[in-house]
C-alpha positions in Angstrom: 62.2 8.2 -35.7 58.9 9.2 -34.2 58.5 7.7 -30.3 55.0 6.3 -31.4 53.6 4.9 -34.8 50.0 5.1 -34.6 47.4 3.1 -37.0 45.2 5.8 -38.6 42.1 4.3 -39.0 39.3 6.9 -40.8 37.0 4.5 -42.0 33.5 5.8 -43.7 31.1 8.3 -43.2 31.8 10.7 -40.7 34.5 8.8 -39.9 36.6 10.8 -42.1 36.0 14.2 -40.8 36.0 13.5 -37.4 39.0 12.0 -38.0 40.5 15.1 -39.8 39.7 17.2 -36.6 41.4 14.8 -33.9 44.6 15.2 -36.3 44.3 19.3 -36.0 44.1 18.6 -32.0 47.1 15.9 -31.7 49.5 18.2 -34.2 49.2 21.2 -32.0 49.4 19.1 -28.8 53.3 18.1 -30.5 52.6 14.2 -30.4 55.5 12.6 -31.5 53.8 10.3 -33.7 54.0 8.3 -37.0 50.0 8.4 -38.3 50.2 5.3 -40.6 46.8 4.9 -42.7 44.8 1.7 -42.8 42.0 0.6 -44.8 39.0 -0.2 -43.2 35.6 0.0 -43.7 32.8 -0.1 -46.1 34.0 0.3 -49.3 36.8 -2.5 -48.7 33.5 -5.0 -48.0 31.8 -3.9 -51.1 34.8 -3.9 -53.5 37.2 -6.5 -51.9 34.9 -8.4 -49.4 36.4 -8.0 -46.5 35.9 -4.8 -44.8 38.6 -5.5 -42.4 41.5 -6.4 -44.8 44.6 -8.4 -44.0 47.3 -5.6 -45.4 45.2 -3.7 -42.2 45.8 -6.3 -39.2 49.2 -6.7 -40.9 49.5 -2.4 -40.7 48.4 -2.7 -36.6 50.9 -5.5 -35.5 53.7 -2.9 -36.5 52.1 -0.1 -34.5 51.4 0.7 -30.8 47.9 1.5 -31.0 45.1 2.2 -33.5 42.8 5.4 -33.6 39.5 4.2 -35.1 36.8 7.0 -36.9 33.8 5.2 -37.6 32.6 2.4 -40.4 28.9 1.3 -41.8 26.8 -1.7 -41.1 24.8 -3.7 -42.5 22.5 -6.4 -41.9 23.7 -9.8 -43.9 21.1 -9.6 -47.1 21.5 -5.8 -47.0 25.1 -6.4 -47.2 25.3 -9.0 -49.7 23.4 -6.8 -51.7 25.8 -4.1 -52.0 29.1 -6.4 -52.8 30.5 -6.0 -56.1 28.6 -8.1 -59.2 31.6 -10.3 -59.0 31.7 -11.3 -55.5 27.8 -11.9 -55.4 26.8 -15.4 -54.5 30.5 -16.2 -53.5 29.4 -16.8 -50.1 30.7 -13.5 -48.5 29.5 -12.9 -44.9 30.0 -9.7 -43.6 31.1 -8.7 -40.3 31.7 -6.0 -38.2 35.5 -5.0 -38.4 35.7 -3.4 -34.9 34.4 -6.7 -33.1 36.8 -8.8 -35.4 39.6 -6.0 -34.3 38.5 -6.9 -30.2 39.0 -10.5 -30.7 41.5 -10.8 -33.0 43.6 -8.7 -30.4 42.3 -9.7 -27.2 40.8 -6.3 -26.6 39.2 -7.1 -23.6 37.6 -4.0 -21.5 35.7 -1.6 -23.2 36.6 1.7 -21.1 33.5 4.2 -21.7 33.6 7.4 -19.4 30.9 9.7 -19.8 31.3 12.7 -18.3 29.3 15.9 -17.7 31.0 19.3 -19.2 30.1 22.1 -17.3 28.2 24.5 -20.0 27.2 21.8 -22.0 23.1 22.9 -22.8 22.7 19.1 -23.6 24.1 17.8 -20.1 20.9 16.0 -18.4 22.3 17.2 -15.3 25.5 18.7 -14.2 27.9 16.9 -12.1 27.5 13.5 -13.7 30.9 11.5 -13.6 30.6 7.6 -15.0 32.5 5.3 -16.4 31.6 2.2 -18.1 33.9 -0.9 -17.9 32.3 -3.1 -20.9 33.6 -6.9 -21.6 34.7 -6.7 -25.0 34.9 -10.4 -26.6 32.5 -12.7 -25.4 28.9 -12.5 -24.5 26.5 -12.3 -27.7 29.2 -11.0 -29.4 31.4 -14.1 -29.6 30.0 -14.5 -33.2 28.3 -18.3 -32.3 25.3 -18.3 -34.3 22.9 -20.8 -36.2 20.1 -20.2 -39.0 18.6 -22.4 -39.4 19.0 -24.6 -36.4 21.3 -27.5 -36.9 19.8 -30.6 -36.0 22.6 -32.0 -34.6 23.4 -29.2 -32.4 19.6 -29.3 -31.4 19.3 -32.4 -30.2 22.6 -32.1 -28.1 20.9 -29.2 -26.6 17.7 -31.1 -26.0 19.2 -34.0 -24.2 20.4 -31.9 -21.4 17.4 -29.5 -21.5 13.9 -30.8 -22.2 12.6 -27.5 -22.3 14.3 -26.7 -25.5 11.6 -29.6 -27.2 9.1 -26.7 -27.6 10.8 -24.8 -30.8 10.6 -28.2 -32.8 6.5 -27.3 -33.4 8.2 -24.4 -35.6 10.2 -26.2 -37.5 13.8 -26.2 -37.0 14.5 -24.1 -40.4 12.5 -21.4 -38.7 14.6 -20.9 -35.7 17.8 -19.0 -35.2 20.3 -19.0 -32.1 22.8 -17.3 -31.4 25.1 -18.4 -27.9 25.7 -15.9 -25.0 28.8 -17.2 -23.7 30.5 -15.6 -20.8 33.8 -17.1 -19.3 35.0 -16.6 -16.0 38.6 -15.7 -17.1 37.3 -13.0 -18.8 34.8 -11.6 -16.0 37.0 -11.5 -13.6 39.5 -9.3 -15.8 36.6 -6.6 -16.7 36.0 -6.7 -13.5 39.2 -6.4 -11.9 39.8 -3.1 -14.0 36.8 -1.3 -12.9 37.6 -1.8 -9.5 42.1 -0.6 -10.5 40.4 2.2 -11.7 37.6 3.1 -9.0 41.3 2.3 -6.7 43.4 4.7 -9.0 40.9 7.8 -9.5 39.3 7.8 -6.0 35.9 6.1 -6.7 33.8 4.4 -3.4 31.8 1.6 -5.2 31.7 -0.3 -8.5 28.5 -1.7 -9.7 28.2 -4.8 -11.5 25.1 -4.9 -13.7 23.5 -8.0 -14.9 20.2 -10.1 -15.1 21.0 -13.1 -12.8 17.5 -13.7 -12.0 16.4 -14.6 -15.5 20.0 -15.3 -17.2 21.2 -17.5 -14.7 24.2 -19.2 -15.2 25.8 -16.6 -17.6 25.0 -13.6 -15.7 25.4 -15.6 -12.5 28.9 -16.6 -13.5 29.4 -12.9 -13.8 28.0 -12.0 -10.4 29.6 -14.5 -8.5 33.2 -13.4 -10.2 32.6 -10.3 -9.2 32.1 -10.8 -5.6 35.0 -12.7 -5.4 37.4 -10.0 -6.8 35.0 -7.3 -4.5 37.2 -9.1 -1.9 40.7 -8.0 -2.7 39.1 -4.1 -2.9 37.9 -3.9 0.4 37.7 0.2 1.1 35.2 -0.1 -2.4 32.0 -1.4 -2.0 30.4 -4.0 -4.7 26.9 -3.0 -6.3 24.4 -5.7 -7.6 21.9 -4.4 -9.6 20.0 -6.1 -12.9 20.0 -4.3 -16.1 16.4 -3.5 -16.1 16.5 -1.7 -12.7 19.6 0.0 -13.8 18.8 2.0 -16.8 15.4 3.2 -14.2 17.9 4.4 -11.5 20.5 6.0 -13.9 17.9 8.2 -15.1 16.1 8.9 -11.4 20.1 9.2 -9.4 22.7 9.4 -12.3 24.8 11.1 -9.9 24.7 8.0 -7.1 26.8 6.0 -9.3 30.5 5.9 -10.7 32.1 2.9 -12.0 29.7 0.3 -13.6 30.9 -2.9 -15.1 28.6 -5.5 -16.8 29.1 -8.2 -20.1 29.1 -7.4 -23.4 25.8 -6.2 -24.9 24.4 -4.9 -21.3 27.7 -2.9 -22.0 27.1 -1.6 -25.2 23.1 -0.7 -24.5 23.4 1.0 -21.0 27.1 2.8 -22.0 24.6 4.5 -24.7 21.9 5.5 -22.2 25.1 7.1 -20.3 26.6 9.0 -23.4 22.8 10.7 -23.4 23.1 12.0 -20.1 26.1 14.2 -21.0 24.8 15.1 -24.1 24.6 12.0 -26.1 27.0 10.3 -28.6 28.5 13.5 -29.4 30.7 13.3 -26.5 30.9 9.4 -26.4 34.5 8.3 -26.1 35.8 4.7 -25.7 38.8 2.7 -25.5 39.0 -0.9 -26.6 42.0 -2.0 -24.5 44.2 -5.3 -24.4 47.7 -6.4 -22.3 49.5 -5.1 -25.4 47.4 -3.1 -27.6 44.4 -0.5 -28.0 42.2 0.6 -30.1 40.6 3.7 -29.6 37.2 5.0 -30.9 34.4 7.2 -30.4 30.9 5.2 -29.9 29.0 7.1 -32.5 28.2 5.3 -36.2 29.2 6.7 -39.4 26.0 8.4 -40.3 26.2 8.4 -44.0 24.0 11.2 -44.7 26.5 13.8 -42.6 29.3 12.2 -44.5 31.6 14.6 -46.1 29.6 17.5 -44.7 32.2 18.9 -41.7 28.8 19.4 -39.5 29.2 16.7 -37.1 30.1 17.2 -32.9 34.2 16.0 -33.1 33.7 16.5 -29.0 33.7 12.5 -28.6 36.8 11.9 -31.3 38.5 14.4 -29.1 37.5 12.6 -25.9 38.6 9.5 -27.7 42.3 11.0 -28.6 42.2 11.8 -24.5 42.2 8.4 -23.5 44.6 7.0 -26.3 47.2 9.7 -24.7 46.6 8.4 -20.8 47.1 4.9 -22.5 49.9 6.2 -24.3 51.2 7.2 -20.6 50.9 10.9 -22.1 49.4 12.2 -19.0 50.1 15.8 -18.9 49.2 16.2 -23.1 45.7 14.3 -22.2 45.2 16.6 -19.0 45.6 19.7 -21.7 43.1 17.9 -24.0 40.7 17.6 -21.6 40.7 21.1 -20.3 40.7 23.1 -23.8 37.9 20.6 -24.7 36.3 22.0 -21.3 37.1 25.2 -21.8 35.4 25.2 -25.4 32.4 23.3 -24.2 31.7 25.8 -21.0 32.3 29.3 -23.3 29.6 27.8 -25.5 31.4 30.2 -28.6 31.2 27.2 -30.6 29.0 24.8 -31.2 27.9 22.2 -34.0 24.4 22.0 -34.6 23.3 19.4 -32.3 24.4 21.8 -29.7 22.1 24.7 -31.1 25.1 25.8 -32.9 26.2 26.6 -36.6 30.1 25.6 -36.2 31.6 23.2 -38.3 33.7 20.0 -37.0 36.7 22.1 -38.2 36.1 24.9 -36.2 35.2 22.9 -33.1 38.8 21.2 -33.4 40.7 24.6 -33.8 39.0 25.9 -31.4 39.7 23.4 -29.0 43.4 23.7 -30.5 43.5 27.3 -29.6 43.2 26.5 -26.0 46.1 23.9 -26.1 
């Protein structure tokens, strides 16, 4: 019996050939592994309506973590549209399959380095080291949303906040909410694995990004956890910046800064302006990461019109296949990963077209495999 049974997630798009070369990488790094396909993805939305099936959360319960290639979305009409004849007007709302996969499993912290390779032409500058610590579950995420505005929930609001009277001169079936809700459970464990990890790898500071000036109480909820776990870490200093400022200063000083850790969507915005500084989502590895379980992806999308093309950068798959072996506690077989990745990206032999290249995702994995 293999020591590890994987979930082998493709998905759509490019999904599938990135996919294809992280499987060339892990078979000549000798994983023992069991890669059990799930289904996932767009055409389980449009043929079964649910693009995130059960048989699939059924398939990851029975496995110790989940590699994850890359699914389409689609706005709700756009969506609908697409749904077999049959299940047309039935109600079907879709939803994204890798937030439902963070909740459903209590995936927590988003873990998004983004690193600088030397020899990468694409590197805004060399040298850049960050990582992104990203709450997972909550924020605008957490999937509360009205259209239109229900009375009843309107004039709950309103009672409390005056200041909400002011969208009633709309009309009410013109508005639509949806709830930023942060907890302070869940800050204080996104933030208390920044700072373990600025601890473990030698880091000086951890900055907390927010908006507390505007956003009060949820990003002040945020702020105020974070000073109080800043406390226990006392040889690494806490950072206070808003998100505005931050995405100014990360271009001007990327190199200033190490360890960020904000909510959900600042998470998800600013981890993208980080992934562009090494060369963009190309080389944008993340780990969605629980008490028990993971789920491992690169940040890209599926980009449809690539799909089936083997022409797409596998660099952040790769990256992504890196952290899933450190979670995995395979330390020596990530450190490998890492360096023939390195070693490919410095030679510059290689390269897929958004690199200046003419390489194919294939040949990007074997060659990364040859230096294994």
């Amino acid at each position: 019996m293999a020591k590890y049974r994987i979930a082998w997630l493709p998905g759509d798009g490019i999904g599938v050939d990135v996919m294809d070369a992280a499987r060339i990488v892990l078979d000549k790094l000798g994983l023992d592994a069991e890669y059990l396909h799930g289904d996932i993805g767009w055409e389980f939305w449009c043929k079964e309506g649910n693009a995130l099936p059960e048989r699939t959360i059924k398939l990851l319960k029975e496995t110790d973590c989940a590699l994850f290639g890359a699914i389409t979305s689609k706005p709700k009409e756009e969506a609908e549209k697409e749904l077999i004849p049959s299940l047309q007007g039935k109600g079907l709302v879709y939803s994204s399959p890798i937030v439902g996969l963070r909740q459903l499993f209590d995936l927590g912290t988003n873990l998004r380095p983004c690193k600088a390779y030397e020899g990468n032409p694409l590197n805004y500058r060399d040298g850049i080291d960050l990582v992104v610590f990203r709450e997972n579950t909550e924020d605008l995420y957490s999937g509360v949303e009205f259209f239109p505005f229900p009375k009843e929930v309107f004039e709950s609001i309103k009672a409390k906040n005056k200041k909400i009277a002011r969208f009633e001169k709309y009309g009410l079936d013109k508005v639509a909410v949806s709830m930023r809700i942060i907890s302070e459970q869940a800050s204080e464990s996104i933030v208390t694995d920044a700072f373990e990890y600025a601890k473990k790898y030698g880091y000086k500071s951890v900055t907390v990004v927010e908006k507390p000036n505007v956003i009060r109480e949820t990003s002040g909820l945020f702020i105020r956890t974070a000073r109080k776990v800043a406390q226990k870490y006392p040889g690494i200093a806490l950072w206070e910046t808003n998100i505005d400022a931050m995405c100014m200063w990360l271009i001007k000083n990327p190199h200033d800064y190490g360890v960020i850790v904000t909510s959900n969507m600042f998470g998800d915005i600013i981890s993208d302006l980080c992934a562009q500084l090494v060369g963009g989502l190309g080389f944008a590895s993340s780990g969605n990461i629980g008490k028990d379980y993971a789920v491992f992806e690169p940040t890209h999308g599926s980009a449809p019109k690539y799909a089936g093309q083997n022409k797409v950068n596998p660099m952040a798959t790769l990256l992504t296949a890196k952290l899933m072996l450190d979670w995995l506690n395979e330390q020596d077989k990530a450190a490998a990963l890492e360096n023939a990745i390195a070693k490919v990206i410095k030679d510059g032999k290689v390269r897929t077209y958004d690199m200046g290249g003419k390489a194919t995702t294939l040949d990007v994995a074997r060659a990364v495999a040859a230096n294994l």
